[in-house]
N, C-alpha and C positions, 0 to 999 in steps of 0.2 A: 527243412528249415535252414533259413542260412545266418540266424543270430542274432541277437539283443541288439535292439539301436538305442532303448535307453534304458535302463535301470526299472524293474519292475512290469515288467510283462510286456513291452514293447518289442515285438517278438517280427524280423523281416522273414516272408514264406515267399521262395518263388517256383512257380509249377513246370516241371521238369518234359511235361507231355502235353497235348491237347492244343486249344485253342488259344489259351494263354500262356505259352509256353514263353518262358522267358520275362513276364510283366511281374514287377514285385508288388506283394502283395503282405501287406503291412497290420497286423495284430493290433488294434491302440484301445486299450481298454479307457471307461470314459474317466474313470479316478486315477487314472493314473496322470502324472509331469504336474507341471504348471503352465503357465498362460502364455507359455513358448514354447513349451512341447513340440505341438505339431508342425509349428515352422519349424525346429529345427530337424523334426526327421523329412521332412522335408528338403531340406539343405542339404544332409545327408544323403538324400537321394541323387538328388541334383551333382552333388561334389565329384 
C-alpha cells in the first residue's frame, strides 16, 4: 500500500510484481467523500 489519498478509507495500492506492476490501483469505497471525491483522486493521480 502506498497511502491515504482521502480521509476515510481511500486507500492508493500499487503492485510491486506481475502484470500490473506499477498501475495504481485505487480503494474507493462507495460511502465514502462527496460529489468530488473521485475527481479529485483523480487529479491526484494525474498531479
Amino acid at each position: 500500500m502506498r497511502g491515504t489519498l482521502l480521509p476515510g478509507l481511500v486507500s492508493l495500492w500499487q503492485p510491486e510484481s506481475g502484470p500490473a506492476t506499477g498501475v495504481p490501483y485505487v480503494v474507493f469505497a462507495g460511502n465514502v467523500g462527496d460529489v468530488d471525491a473521485l475527481a479529485e483522486v483523480v487529479d491526484r493521480l494525474h498531479g
